[in-house]
DSSP file (Angstrom, degrees, kcal/mol; ACC not computed):
  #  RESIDUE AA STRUCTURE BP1 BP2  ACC     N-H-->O    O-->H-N    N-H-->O    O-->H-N    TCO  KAPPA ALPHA  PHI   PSI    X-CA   Y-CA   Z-CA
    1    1 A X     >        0   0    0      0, 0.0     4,-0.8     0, 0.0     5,-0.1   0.000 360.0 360.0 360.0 -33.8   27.5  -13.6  -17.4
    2    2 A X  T >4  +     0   0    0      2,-0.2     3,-1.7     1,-0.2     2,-0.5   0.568 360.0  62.2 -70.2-115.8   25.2  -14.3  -14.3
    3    3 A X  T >> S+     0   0    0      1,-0.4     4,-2.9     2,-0.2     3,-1.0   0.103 108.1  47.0  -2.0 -59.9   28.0  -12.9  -12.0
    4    4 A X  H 3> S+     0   0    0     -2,-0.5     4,-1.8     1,-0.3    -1,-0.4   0.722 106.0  49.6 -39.8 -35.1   27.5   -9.8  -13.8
    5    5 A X  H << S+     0   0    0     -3,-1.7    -1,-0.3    -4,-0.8    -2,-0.2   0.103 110.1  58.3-108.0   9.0   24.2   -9.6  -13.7
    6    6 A X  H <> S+     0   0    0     -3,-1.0     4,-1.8    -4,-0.3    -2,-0.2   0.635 108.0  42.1 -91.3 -60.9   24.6  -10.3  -10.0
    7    7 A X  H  X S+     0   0    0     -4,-2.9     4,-1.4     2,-0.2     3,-0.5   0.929 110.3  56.1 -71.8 -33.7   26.6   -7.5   -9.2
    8    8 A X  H  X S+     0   0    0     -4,-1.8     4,-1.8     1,-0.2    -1,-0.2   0.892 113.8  52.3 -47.8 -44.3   24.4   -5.0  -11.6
    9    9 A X  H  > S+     0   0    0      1,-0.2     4,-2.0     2,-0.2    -2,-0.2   0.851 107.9  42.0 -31.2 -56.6   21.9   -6.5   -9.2
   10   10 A X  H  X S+     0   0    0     -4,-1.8     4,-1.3    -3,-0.5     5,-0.5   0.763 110.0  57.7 -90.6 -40.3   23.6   -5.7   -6.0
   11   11 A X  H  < S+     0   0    0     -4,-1.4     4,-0.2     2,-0.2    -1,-0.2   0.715 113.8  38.5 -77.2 -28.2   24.5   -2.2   -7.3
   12   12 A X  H  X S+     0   0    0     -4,-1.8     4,-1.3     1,-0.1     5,-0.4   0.940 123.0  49.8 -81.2 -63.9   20.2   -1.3   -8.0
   13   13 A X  H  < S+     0   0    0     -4,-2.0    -2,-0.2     1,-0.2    -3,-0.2   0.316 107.4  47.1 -65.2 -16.2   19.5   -3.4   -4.5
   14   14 A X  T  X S+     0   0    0     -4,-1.3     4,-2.2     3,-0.1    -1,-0.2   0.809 114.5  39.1-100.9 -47.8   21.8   -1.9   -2.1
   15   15 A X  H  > S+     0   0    0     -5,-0.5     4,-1.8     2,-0.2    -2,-0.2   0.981 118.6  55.8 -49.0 -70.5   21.5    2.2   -2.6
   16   16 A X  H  X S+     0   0    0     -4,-1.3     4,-1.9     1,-0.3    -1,-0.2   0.754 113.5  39.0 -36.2 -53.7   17.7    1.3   -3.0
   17   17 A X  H >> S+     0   0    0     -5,-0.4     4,-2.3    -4,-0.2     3,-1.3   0.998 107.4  60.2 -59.8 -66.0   17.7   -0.5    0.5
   18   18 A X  H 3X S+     0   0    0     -4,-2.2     4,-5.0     1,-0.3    -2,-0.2   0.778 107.9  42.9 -42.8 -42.8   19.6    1.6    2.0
   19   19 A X  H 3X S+     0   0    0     -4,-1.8     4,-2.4     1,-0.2    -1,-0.3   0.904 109.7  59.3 -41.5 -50.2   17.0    4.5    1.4
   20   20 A X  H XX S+     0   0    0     -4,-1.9     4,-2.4    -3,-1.3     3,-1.2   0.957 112.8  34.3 -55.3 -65.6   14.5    2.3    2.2
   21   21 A X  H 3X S+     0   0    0     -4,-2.3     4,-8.0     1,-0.3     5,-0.4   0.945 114.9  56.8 -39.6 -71.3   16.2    1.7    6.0
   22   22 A X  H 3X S+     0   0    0     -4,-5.0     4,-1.8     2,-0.2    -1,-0.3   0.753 107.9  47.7 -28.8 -55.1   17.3    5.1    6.1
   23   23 A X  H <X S+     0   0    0     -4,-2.4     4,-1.7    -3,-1.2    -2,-0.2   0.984 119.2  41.2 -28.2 -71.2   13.2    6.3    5.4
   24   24 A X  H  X S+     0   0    0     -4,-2.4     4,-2.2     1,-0.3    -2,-0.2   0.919 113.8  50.0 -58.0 -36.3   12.0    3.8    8.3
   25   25 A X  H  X S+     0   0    0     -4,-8.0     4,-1.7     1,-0.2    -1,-0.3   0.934 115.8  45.1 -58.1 -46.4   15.0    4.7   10.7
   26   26 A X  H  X S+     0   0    0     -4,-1.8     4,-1.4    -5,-0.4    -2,-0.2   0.924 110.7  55.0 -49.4 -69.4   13.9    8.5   10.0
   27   27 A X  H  X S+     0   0    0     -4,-1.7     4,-2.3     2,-0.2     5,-0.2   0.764 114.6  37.1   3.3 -72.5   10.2    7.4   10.5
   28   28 A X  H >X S+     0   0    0     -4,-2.2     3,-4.5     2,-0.2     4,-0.7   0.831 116.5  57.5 -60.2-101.1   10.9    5.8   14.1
   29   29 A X  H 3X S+     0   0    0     -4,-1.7     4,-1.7     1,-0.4     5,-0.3   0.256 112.3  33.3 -11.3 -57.3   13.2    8.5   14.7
   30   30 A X  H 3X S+     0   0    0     -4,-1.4     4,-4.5     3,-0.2     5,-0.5   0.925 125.7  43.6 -72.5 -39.2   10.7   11.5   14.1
   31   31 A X  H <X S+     0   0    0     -3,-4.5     4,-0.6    -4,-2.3     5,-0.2   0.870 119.5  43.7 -97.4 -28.6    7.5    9.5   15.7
   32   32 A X  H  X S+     0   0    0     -4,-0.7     4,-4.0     2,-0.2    -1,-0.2   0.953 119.7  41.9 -64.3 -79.4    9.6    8.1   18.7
   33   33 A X  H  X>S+     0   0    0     -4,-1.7     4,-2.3     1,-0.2     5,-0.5   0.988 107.0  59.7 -62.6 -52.5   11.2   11.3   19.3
   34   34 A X  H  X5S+     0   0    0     -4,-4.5     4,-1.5    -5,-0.3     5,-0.3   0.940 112.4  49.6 -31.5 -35.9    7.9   13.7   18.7
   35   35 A X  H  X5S+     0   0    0     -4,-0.6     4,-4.0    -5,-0.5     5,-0.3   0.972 109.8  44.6 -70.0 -73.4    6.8   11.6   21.5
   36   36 A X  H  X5S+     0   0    0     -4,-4.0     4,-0.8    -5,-0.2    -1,-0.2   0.748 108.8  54.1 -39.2 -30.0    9.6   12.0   23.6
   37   37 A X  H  X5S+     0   0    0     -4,-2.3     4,-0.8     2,-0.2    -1,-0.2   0.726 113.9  44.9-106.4 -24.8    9.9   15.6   23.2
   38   38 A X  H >X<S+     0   0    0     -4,-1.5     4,-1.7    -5,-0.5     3,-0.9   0.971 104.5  59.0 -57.0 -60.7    6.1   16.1   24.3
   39   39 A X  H 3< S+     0   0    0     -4,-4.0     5,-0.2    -5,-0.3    -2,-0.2   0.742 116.3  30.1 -50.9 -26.8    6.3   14.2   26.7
   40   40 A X  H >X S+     0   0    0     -4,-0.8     4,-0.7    -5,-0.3     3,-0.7   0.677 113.8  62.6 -90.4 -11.4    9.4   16.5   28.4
   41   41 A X  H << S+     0   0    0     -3,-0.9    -2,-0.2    -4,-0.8    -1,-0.1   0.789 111.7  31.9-106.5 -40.7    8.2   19.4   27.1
   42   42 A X  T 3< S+     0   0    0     -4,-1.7    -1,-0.3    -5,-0.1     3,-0.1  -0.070 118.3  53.9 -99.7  42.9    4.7   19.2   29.1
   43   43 A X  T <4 S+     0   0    0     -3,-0.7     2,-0.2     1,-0.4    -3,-0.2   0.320 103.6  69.1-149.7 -71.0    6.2   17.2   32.5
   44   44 A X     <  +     0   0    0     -4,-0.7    -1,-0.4    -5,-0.2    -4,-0.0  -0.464  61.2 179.2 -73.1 112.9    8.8   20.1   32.8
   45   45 A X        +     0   0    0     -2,-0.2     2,-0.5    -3,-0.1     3,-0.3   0.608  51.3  83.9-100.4  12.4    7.3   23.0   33.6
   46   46 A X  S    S-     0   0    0      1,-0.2     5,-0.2     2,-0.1    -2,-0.0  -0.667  99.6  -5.2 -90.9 146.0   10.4   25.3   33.7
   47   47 A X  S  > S+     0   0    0     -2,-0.5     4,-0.7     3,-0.1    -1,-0.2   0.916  73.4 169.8  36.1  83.5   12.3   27.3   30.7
   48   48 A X  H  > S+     0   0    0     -3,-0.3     4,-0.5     2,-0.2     3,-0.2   0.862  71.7  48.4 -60.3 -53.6    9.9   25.5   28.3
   49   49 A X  H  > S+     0   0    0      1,-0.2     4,-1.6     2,-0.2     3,-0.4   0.771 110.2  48.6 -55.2 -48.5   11.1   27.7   25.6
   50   50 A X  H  > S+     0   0    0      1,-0.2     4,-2.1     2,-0.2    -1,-0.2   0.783 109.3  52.1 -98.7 -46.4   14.6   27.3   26.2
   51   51 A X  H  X S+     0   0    0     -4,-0.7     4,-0.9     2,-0.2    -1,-0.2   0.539 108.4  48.2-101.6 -14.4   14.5   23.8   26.3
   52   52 A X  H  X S+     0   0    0     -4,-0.5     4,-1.2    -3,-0.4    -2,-0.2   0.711 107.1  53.8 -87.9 -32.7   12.7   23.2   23.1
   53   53 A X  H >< S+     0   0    0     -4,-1.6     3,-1.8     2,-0.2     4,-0.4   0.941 108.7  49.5 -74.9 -62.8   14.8   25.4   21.0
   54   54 A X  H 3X S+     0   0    0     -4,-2.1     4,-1.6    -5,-0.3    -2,-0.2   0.845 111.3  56.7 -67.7 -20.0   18.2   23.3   22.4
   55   55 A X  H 3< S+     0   0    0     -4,-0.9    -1,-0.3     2,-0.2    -2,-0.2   0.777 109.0  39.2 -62.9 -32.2   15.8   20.4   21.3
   56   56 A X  T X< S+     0   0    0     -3,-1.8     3,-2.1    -4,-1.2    -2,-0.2   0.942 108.4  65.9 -41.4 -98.9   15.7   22.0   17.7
   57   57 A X  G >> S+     0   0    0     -4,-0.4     4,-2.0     1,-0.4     3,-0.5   0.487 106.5  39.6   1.5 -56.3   19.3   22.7   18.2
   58   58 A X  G 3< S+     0   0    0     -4,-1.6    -1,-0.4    -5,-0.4     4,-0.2   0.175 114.0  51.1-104.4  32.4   20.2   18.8   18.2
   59   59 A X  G <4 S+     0   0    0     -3,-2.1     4,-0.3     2,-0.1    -1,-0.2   0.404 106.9  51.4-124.1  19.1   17.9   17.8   15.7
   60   60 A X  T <> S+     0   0    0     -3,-0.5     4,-0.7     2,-0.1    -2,-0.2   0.724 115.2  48.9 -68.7 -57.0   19.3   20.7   13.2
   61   61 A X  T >< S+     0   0    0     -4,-2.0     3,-3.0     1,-0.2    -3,-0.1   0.959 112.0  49.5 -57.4 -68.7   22.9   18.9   14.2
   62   62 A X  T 34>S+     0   0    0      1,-0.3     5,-0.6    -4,-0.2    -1,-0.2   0.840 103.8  54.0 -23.8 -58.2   21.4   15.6   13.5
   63   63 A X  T 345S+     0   0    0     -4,-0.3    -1,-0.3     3,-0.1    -2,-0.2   0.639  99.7  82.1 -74.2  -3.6   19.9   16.4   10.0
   64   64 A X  T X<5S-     0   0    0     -3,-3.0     3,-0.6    -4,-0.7    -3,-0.0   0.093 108.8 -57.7 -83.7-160.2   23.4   17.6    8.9
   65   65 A X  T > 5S+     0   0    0      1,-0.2     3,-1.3     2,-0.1     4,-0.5   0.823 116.8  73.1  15.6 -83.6   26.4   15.3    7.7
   66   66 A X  T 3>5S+     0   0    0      1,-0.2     4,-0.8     2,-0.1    -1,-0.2   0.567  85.2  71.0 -44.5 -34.9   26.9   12.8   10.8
   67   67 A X  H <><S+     0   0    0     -5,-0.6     4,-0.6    -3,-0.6    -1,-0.2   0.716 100.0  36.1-102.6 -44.6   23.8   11.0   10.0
   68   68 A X  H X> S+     0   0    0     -3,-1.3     4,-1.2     2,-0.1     3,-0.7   0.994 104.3  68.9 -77.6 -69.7   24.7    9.0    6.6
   69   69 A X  H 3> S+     0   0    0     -4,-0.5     4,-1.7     1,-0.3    -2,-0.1   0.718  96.7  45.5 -64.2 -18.0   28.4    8.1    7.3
   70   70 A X  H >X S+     0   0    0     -4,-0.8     4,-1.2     1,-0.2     3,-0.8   0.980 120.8  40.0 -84.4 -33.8   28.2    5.4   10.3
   71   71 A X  H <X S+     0   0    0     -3,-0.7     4,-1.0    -4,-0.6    -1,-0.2   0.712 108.9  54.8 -89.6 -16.7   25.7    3.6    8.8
   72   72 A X  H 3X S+     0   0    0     -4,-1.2     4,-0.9     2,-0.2    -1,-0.2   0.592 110.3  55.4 -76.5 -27.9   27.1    3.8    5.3
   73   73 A X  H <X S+     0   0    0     -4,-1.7     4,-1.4    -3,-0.8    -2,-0.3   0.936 107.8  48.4 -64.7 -58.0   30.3    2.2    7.2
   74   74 A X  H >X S+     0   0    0     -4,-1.2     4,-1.6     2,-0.3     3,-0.6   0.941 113.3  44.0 -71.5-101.2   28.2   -0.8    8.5
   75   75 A X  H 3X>S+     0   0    0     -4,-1.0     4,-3.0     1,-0.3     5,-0.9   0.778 111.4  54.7 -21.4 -52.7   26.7   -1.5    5.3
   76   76 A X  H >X5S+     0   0    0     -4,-0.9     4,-2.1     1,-0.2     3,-1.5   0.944 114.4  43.9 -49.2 -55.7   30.3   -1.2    3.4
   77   77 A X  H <X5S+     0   0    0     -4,-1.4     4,-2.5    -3,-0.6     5,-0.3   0.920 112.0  53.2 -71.9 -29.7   31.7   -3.7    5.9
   78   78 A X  H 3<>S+     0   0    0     -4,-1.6     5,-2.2    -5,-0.3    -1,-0.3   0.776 116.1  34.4 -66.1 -20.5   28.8   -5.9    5.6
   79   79 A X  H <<5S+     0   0    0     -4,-3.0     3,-0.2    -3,-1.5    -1,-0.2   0.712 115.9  56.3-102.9 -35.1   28.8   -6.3    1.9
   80   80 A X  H  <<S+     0   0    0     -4,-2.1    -2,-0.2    -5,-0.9    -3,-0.2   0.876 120.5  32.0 -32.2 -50.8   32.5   -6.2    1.7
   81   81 A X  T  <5S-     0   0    0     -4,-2.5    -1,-0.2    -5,-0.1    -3,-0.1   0.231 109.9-123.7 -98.6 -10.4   32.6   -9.1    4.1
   82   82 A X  T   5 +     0   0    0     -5,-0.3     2,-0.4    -3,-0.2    -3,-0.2   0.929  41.1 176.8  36.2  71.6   29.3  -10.7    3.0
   83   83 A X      < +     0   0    0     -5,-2.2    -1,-0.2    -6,-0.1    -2,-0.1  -0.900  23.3 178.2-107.7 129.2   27.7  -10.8    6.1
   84   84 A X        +     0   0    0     -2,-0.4    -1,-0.1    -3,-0.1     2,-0.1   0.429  34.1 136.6-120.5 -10.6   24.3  -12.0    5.9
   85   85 A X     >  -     0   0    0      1,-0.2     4,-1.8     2,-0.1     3,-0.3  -0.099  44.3-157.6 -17.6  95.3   23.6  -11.7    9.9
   86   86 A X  H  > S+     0   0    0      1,-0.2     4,-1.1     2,-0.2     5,-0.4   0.894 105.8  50.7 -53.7 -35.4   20.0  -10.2   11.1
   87   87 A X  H  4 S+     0   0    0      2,-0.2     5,-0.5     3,-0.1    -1,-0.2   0.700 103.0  56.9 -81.5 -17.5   22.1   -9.5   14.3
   88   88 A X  H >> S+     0   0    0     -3,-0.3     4,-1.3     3,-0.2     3,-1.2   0.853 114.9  33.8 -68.2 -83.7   24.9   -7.9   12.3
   89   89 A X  H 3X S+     0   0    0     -4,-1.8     4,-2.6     1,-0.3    43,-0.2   0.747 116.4  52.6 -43.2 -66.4   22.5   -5.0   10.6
   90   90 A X  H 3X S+     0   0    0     -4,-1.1     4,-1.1    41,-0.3    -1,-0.3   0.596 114.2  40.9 -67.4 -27.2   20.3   -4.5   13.2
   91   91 A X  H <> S+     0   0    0     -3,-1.2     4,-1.4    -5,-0.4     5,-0.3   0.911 116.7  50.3 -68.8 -86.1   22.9   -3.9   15.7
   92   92 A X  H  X S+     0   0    0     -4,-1.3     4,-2.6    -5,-0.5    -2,-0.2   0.670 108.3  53.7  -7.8 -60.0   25.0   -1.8   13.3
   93   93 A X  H >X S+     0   0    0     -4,-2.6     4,-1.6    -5,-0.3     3,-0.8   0.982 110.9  39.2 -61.5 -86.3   22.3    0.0   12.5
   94   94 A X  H 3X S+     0   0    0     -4,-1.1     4,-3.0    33,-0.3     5,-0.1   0.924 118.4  58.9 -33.2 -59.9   21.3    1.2   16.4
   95   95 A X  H >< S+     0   0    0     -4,-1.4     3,-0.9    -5,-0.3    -1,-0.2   0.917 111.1  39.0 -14.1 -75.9   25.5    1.5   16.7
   96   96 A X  H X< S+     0   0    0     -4,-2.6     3,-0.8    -3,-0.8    -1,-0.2   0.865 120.4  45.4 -72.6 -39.2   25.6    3.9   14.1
   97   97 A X  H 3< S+     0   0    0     -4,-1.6     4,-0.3     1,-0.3    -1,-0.3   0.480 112.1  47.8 -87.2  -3.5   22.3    5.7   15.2
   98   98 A X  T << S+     0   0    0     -4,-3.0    -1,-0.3    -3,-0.9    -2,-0.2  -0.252  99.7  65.4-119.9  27.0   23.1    5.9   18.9
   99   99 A X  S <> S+     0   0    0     -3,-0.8     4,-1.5    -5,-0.1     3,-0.3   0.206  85.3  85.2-130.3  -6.7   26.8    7.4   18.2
  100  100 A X  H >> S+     0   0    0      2,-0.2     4,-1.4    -4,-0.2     3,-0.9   0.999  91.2  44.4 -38.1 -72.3   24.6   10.6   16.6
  101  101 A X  H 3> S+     0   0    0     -4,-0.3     4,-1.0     1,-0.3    -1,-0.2   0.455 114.0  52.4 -67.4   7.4   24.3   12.1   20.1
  102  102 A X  H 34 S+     0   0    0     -3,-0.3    -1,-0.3     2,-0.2    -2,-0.2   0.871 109.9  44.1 -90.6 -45.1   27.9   11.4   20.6
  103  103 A X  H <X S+     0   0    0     -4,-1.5     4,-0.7    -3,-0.9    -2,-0.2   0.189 115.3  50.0 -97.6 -18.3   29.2   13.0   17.6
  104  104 A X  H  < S+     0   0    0     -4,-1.4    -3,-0.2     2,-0.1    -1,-0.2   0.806 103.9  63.1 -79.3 -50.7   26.9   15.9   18.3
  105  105 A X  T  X S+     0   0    0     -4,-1.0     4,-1.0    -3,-0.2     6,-0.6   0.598 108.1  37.2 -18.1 -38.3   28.1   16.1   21.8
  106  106 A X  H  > S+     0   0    0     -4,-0.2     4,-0.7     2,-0.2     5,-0.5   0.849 102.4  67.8 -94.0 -41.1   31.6   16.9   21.1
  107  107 A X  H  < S+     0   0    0     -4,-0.7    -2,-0.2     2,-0.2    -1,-0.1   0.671 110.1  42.2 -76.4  15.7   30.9   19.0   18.2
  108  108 A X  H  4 S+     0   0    0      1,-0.0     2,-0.4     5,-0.0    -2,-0.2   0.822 133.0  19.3 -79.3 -74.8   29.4   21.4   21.1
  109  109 A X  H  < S-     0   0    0     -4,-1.0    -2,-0.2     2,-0.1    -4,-0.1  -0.548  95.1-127.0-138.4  31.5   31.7   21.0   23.3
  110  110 A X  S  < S+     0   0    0     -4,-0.7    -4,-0.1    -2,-0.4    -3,-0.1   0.573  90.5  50.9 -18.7  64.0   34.5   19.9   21.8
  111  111 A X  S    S-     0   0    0     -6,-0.6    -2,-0.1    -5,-0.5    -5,-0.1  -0.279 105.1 -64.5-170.1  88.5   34.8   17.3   23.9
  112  112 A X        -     0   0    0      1,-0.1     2,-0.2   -10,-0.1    -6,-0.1   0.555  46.1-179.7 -13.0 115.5   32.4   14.6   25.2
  113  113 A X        -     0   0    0    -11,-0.2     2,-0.2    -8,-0.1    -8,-0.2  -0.731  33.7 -94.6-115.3 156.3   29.5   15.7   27.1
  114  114 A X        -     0   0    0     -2,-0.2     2,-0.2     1,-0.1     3,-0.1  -0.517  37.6-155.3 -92.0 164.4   26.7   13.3   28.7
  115  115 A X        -     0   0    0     -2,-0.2     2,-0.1     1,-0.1    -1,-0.1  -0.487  22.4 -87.3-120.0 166.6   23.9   12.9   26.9
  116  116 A X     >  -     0   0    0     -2,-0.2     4,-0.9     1,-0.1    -1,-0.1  -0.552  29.1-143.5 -61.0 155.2   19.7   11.8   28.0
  117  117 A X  H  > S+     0   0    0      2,-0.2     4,-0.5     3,-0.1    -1,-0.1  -0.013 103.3  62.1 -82.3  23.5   19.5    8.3   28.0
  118  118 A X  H  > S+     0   0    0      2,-0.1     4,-3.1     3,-0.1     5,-0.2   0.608  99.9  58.6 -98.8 -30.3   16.0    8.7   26.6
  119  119 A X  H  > S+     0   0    0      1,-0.2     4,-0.8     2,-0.2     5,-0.2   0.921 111.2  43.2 -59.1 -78.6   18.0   10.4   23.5
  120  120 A X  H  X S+     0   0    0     -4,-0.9     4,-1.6     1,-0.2     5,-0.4   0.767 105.7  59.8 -35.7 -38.3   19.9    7.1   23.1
  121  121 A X  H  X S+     0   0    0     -4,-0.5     4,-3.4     3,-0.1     5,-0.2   0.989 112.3  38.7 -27.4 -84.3   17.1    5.1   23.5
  122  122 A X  H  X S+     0   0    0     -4,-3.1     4,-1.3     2,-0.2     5,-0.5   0.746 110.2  54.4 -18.2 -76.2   15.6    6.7   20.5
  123  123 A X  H >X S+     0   0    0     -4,-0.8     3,-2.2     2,-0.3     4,-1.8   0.893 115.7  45.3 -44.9 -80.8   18.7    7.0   18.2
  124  124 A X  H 3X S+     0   0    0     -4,-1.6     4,-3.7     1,-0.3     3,-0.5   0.818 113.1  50.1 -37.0 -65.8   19.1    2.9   18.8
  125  125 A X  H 3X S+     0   0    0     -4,-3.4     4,-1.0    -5,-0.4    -1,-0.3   0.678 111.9  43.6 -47.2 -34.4   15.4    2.1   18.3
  126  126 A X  H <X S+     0   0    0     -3,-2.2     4,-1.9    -4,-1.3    -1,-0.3   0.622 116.0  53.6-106.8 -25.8   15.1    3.9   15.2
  127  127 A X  H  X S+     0   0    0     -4,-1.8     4,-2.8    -3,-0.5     5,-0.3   0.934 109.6  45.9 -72.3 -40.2   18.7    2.2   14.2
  128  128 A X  H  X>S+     0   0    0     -4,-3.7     4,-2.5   -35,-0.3     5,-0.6   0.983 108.2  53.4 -67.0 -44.8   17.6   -1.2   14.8
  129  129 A X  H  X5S+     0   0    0     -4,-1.0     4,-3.3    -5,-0.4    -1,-0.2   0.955 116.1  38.1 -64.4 -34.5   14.6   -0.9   13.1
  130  130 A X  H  X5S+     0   0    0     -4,-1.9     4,-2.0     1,-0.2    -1,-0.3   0.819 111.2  58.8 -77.5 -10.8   16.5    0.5    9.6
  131  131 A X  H  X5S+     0   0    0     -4,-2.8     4,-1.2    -3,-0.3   -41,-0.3   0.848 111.1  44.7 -75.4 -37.8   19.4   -1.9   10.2
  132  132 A X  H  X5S+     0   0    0     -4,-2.5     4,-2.6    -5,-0.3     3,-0.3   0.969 112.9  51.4 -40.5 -65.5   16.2   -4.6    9.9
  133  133 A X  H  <<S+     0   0    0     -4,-3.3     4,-0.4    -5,-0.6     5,-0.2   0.925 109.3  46.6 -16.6 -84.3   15.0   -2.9    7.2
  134  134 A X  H >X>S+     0   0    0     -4,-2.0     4,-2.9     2,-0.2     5,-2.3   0.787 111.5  52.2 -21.9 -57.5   18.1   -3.0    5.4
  135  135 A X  I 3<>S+     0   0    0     -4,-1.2     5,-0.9     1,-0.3     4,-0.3   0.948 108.4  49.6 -83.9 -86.4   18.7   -6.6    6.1
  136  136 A X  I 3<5S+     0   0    0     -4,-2.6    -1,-0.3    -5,-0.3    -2,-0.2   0.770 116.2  40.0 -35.8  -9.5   15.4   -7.8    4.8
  137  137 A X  I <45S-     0   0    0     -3,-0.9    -2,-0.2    -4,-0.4    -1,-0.2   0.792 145.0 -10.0-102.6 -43.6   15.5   -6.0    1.5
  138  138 A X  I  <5S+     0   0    0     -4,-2.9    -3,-0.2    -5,-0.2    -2,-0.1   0.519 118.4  73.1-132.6 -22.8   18.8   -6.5    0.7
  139  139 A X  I   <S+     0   0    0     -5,-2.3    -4,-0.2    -4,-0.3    -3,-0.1   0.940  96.0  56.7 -40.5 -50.3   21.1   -8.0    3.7
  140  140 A X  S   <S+     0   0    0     -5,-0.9    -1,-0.2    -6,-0.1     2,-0.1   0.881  94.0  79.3 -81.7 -31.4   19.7  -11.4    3.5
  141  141 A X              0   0    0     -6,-0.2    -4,-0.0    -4,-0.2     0, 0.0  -0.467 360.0 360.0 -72.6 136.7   20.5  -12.1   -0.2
  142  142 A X              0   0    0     -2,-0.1    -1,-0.1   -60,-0.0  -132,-0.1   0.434 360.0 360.0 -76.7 360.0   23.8  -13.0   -1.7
């Protein structure tokens, strides 16, 4: 009867986390990147306009699909595998969030194209920090 009431457990605590991560990863993401995208936006002063719409552009791509499934793969293996690793999630999580502007790269160009490395920065930073997230609400517990 506990074992049940374990896994009813696991089934409120893992969606619930996940949100949670997802939130805070989103959070970084927006406050990280707002930053970033002021900061180029006033230090370049050519095609301002132009360069702020293709910054739209990839966070339109961003907000579609790709965003849920790598990191919804890290969590499956991890509870699948019962991995209780702070180094697991919080890597996973940047992994999954730094392979956005690669998966958004080919689907311009259907093909890999290089990317900022201040855009990876971000993407990671805001992955480790929900892959933490994650881990502390619901990672560390069996």
């Amino acid at each position: 009867m506990e074992t049940m009431w374990r896994a009813v457990g696991r089934l409120i605590v893992v969606p619930l986390s996940f949100l949670i991560g997802a939130l805070v990863a989103g959070f970084v993401l927006l406050t990280l990147g707002l930053e970033r995208v002021t900061h180029t936006v006033h230090v370049e002063s050519t095609d301002n306009l132009d360069m702020f719409l293709d910054m739209v552009d990839y966070g339109l791509v961003f907000i579609g699909g790709t965003t849920i499934i790598p990191a919804m793969i890290v969590i499956l293996i991890g509870e699948i595998a019962r991995i209780r690793s702070v180094l697991y999630y919080v890597t996973g999580g940047g992994l999954s969030l730094a392979a956005i502007p690669l998966l958004a790269g080919y689907a311009e160009t259907s093909g890999f194209s290089a990317t900022d490395p201040v855009v990876w920065q971000v993407f990671a930073t805001a992955g480790f920090a929900g892959g933490f997230i994650y881990w502390l609400l619901a990672g560390r517990w069996t």
